[in-house]
C-alpha positions in Angstrom: 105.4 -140.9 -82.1 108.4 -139.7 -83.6 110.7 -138.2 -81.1 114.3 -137.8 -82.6 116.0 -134.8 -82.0 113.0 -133.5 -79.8 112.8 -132.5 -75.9 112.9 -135.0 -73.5 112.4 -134.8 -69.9 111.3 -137.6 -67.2 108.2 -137.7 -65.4 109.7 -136.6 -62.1 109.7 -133.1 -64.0 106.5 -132.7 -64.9 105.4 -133.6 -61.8 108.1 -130.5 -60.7 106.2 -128.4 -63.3 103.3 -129.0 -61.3 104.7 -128.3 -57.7 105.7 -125.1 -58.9 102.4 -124.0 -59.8 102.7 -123.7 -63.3 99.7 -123.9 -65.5 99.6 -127.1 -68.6 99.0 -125.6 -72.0 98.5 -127.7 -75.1 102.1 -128.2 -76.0 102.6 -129.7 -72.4 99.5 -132.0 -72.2 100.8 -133.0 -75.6 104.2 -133.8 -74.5 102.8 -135.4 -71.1 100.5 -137.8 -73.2 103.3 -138.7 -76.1 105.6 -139.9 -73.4 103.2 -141.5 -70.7 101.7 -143.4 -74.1 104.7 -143.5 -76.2 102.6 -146.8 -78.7 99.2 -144.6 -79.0 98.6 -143.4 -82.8 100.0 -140.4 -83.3 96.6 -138.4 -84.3 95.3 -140.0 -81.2 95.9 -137.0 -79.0 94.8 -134.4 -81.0 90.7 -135.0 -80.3 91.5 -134.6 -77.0 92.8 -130.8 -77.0 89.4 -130.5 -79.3 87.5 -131.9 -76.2 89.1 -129.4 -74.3 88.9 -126.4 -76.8 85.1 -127.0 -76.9 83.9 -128.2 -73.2 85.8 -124.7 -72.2 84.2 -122.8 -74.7 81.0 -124.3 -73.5 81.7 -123.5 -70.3 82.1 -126.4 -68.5 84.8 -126.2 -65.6 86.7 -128.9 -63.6 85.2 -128.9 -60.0 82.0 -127.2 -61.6 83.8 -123.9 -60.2 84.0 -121.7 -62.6 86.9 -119.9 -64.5 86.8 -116.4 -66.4 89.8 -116.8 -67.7 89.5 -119.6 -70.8 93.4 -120.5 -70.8 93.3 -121.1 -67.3 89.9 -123.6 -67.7 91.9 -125.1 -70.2 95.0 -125.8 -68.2 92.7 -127.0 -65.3 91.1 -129.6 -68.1 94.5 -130.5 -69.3 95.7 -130.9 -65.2 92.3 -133.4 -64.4 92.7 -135.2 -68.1 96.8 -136.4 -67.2 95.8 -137.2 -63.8 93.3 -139.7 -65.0 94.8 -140.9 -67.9 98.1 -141.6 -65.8 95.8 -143.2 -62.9 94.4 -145.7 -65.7 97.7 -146.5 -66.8 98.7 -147.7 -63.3 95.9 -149.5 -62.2 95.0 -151.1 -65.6 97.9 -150.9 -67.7 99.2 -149.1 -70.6 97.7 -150.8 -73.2 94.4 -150.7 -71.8 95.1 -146.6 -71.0 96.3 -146.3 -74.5 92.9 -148.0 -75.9 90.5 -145.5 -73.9 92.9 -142.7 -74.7 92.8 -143.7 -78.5 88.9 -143.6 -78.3 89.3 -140.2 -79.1 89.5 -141.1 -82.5 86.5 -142.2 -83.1 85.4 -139.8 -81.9 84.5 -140.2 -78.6 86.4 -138.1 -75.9 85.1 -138.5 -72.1 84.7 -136.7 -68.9 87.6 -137.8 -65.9 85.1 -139.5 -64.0 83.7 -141.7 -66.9 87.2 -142.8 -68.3 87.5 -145.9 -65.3 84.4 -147.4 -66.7 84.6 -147.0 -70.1 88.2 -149.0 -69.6 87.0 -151.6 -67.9 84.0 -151.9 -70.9 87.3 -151.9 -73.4 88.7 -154.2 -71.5 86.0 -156.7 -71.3 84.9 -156.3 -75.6 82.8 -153.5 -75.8 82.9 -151.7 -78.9 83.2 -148.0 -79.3 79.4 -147.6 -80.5 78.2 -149.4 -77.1 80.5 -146.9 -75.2 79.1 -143.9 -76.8 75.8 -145.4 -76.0 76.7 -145.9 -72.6 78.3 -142.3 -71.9 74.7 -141.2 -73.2 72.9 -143.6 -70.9 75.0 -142.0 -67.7 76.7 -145.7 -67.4 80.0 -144.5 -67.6 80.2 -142.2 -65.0 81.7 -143.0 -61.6 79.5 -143.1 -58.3 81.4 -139.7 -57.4 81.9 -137.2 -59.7 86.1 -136.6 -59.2 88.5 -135.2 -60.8 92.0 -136.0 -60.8 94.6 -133.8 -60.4 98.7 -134.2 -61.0 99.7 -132.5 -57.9 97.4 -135.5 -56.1 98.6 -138.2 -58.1 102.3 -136.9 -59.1 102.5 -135.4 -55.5 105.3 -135.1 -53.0 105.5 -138.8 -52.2 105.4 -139.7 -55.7 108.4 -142.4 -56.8 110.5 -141.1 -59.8 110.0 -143.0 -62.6 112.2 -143.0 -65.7 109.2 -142.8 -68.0 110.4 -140.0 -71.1 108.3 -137.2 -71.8 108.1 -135.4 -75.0 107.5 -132.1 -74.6 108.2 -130.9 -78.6 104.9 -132.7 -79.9 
Protein backbone atom coordinates (compact mmCIF):
# COMPACT_ATOMS: atom_id res chain seq x y z
CA UNK A 1 0.00 0.00 0.00
CA UNK A 2 1.29 3.26 -0.57
CA UNK A 3 1.76 5.12 2.50
CA UNK A 4 4.10 8.24 1.89
CA UNK A 5 3.15 11.40 3.25
CA UNK A 6 0.05 9.63 4.93
CA UNK A 7 -1.02 9.26 8.77
CA UNK A 8 0.73 6.96 10.82
CA UNK A 9 0.06 5.84 14.19
CA UNK A 10 1.23 2.46 16.15
CA UNK A 11 -0.98 -0.14 17.28
CA UNK A 12 -0.86 0.83 20.89
CA UNK A 13 -3.22 3.67 19.57
CA UNK A 14 -5.73 2.00 18.13
CA UNK A 15 -6.04 -0.06 20.79
CA UNK A 16 -6.36 3.61 22.82
CA UNK A 17 -9.09 4.38 20.20
CA UNK A 18 -10.80 1.47 21.44
CA UNK A 19 -10.40 2.07 25.32
CA UNK A 20 -11.97 5.29 24.86
CA UNK A 21 -15.01 4.01 23.50
CA UNK A 22 -14.85 5.33 20.19
CA UNK A 23 -16.77 3.71 17.44
CA UNK A 24 -14.42 2.21 13.99
CA UNK A 25 -15.79 3.62 10.74
CA UNK A 26 -14.51 2.62 7.32
CA UNK A 27 -11.55 5.00 7.14
CA UNK A 28 -10.33 3.32 10.48
CA UNK A 29 -10.87 -0.33 9.69
CA UNK A 30 -9.14 0.63 6.56
CA UNK A 31 -6.21 2.19 8.14
CA UNK A 32 -6.19 -0.79 10.96
CA UNK A 33 -6.11 -3.44 8.04
CA UNK A 34 -3.38 -1.45 5.72
CA UNK A 35 -0.98 -1.38 8.64
CA UNK A 36 -1.61 -4.84 10.52
CA UNK A 37 -1.26 -6.25 6.58
CA UNK A 38 1.13 -3.79 5.19
CA UNK A 39 2.03 -6.80 1.84
CA UNK A 40 -1.89 -7.54 1.22
CA UNK A 41 -3.05 -6.14 -2.46
CA UNK A 42 -4.12 -3.04 -2.18
CA UNK A 43 -7.93 -3.68 -3.56
CA UNK A 44 -7.88 -6.48 -1.07
CA UNK A 45 -9.62 -4.55 1.59
CA UNK A 46 -12.18 -2.94 -0.19
CA UNK A 47 -14.62 -6.35 -0.42
CA UNK A 48 -14.46 -6.35 3.01
CA UNK A 49 -16.26 -2.86 3.83
CA UNK A 50 -18.77 -4.38 0.99
CA UNK A 51 -19.30 -7.35 3.36
CA UNK A 52 -20.04 -5.09 5.89
CA UNK A 53 -22.18 -2.52 3.90
CA UNK A 54 -24.43 -5.50 2.94
CA UNK A 55 -24.58 -8.06 6.02
CA UNK A 56 -25.76 -4.57 7.94
CA UNK A 57 -28.12 -3.73 5.45
CA UNK A 58 -29.41 -7.21 5.73
CA UNK A 59 -29.57 -7.05 9.15
CA UNK A 60 -27.35 -9.22 10.54
CA UNK A 61 -25.64 -7.96 13.94
CA UNK A 62 -22.50 -9.13 15.84
CA UNK A 63 -23.72 -10.97 19.02
CA UNK A 64 -27.07 -11.57 17.08
CA UNK A 65 -28.20 -8.44 19.22
CA UNK A 66 -29.53 -6.14 17.30
CA UNK A 67 -28.67 -2.45 16.38
CA UNK A 68 -31.08 0.37 15.02
CA UNK A 69 -28.72 2.47 14.29
CA UNK A 70 -26.79 1.14 10.85
CA UNK A 71 -23.41 3.10 11.51
CA UNK A 72 -23.21 1.73 14.78
CA UNK A 73 -23.81 -2.16 13.37
CA UNK A 74 -21.22 -1.19 11.05
CA UNK A 75 -18.57 -0.15 13.59
CA UNK A 76 -19.47 -3.26 15.74
CA UNK A 77 -18.65 -5.43 12.25
CA UNK A 78 -15.57 -3.43 11.73
CA UNK A 79 -14.65 -3.97 15.86
CA UNK A 80 -15.27 -8.16 15.54
CA UNK A 81 -13.63 -8.20 11.78
CA UNK A 82 -9.96 -6.52 13.32
CA UNK A 83 -10.20 -8.56 16.31
CA UNK A 84 -10.11 -11.69 14.26
CA UNK A 85 -8.09 -10.83 11.56
CA UNK A 86 -5.34 -9.60 14.15
CA UNK A 87 -5.97 -12.95 16.23
CA UNK A 88 -5.10 -14.94 12.88
CA UNK A 89 -2.16 -13.01 12.40
CA UNK A 90 -0.69 -14.02 15.78
CA UNK A 91 -1.55 -17.45 16.01
CA UNK A 92 -0.83 -18.28 12.24
CA UNK A 93 1.19 -15.65 10.87
CA UNK A 94 0.94 -12.79 8.62
CA UNK A 95 1.15 -14.31 5.53
CA UNK A 96 -1.29 -16.81 6.27
CA UNK A 97 -3.70 -13.73 7.73
CA UNK A 98 -2.99 -11.85 4.63
CA UNK A 99 -4.13 -14.96 2.33
CA UNK A 100 -7.66 -15.31 4.19
CA UNK A 101 -7.89 -11.63 4.30
CA UNK A 102 -7.08 -11.41 0.40
CA UNK A 103 -9.91 -14.05 -0.17
CA UNK A 104 -12.01 -11.17 -0.34
CA UNK A 105 -11.09 -10.87 -3.71
CA UNK A 106 -12.43 -13.46 -5.04
CA UNK A 107 -14.95 -12.86 -3.74
CA UNK A 108 -15.44 -14.62 -0.84
CA UNK A 109 -15.65 -12.53 2.49
CA UNK A 110 -16.54 -14.63 5.78
CA UNK A 111 -18.21 -14.47 9.11
CA UNK A 112 -15.41 -14.01 12.41
CA UNK A 113 -16.17 -17.36 13.48
CA UNK A 114 -15.43 -19.17 10.08
CA UNK A 115 -12.10 -17.15 9.29
CA UNK A 116 -9.83 -19.85 11.76
CA UNK A 117 -10.87 -22.62 9.55
CA UNK A 118 -10.90 -21.36 6.42
CA UNK A 119 -7.00 -20.39 7.31
CA UNK A 120 -6.03 -23.46 8.34
CA UNK A 121 -7.86 -24.90 4.73
CA UNK A 122 -5.43 -22.14 3.03
CA UNK A 123 -2.89 -23.16 4.83
CA UNK A 124 -3.04 -26.84 4.09
CA UNK A 125 -3.92 -26.21 -0.29
CA UNK A 126 -7.35 -25.59 -0.51
CA UNK A 127 -8.47 -23.50 -3.22
CA UNK A 128 -10.81 -20.62 -2.95
CA UNK A 129 -13.70 -22.67 -4.83
CA UNK A 130 -13.45 -25.56 -2.10
CA UNK A 131 -13.67 -22.81 0.63
CA UNK A 132 -16.68 -21.21 -0.72
CA UNK A 133 -18.05 -24.71 -0.88
CA UNK A 134 -17.16 -25.35 2.50
CA UNK A 135 -18.61 -21.88 4.02
CA UNK A 136 -21.92 -23.25 2.15
CA UNK A 137 -21.50 -26.70 3.64
CA UNK A 138 -21.37 -25.01 7.42
CA UNK A 139 -17.52 -26.50 7.50
CA UNK A 140 -16.02 -23.41 8.16
CA UNK A 141 -17.67 -22.31 11.10
CA UNK A 142 -16.14 -22.72 14.58
CA UNK A 143 -17.76 -25.09 17.26
CA UNK A 144 -18.92 -21.67 19.11
CA UNK A 145 -20.21 -19.01 17.37
CA UNK A 146 -17.66 -15.94 18.77
CA UNK A 147 -16.92 -12.92 17.91
CA UNK A 148 -13.85 -11.09 18.57
CA UNK A 149 -13.56 -7.88 19.81
CA UNK A 150 -10.37 -5.30 19.98
CA UNK A 151 -11.03 -4.16 23.54
CA UNK A 152 -10.60 -8.32 24.33
CA UNK A 153 -7.79 -8.82 22.20
CA UNK A 154 -6.03 -5.19 22.24
CA UNK A 155 -7.07 -4.91 25.94
CA UNK A 156 -5.44 -3.47 28.98
CA UNK A 157 -2.75 -6.10 29.30
CA UNK A 158 -1.99 -5.86 25.69
CA UNK A 159 2.05 -5.45 24.89
CA UNK A 160 2.77 -2.37 22.60
CA UNK A 161 3.91 -3.28 19.49
CA UNK A 162 5.53 -1.02 17.00
CA UNK A 163 3.42 -2.35 14.18
CA UNK A 164 2.46 1.21 11.79
CA UNK A 165 -1.05 1.89 11.18
CA UNK A 166 -2.34 3.80 8.28
CA UNK A 167 -5.06 5.60 9.01
CA UNK A 168 -5.26 7.86 5.52
CA UNK A 169 -6.25 4.69 3.31
Amino acid sequence: MKTEGKKRFQLESLRQFVLDGKPLDAEVFCGAMAGMFPNVKEEAIQPWLEFVDEITQSGQYVDFQEEPDLETAKAHWYDTLLASFYQLKVKYGEPSATKTLELGLEPLCLYPYELEKATVQLCQGASPEKLDQMMLDGLLESDTVEFPKLRDVLGPDFPGQSLQMNMNF
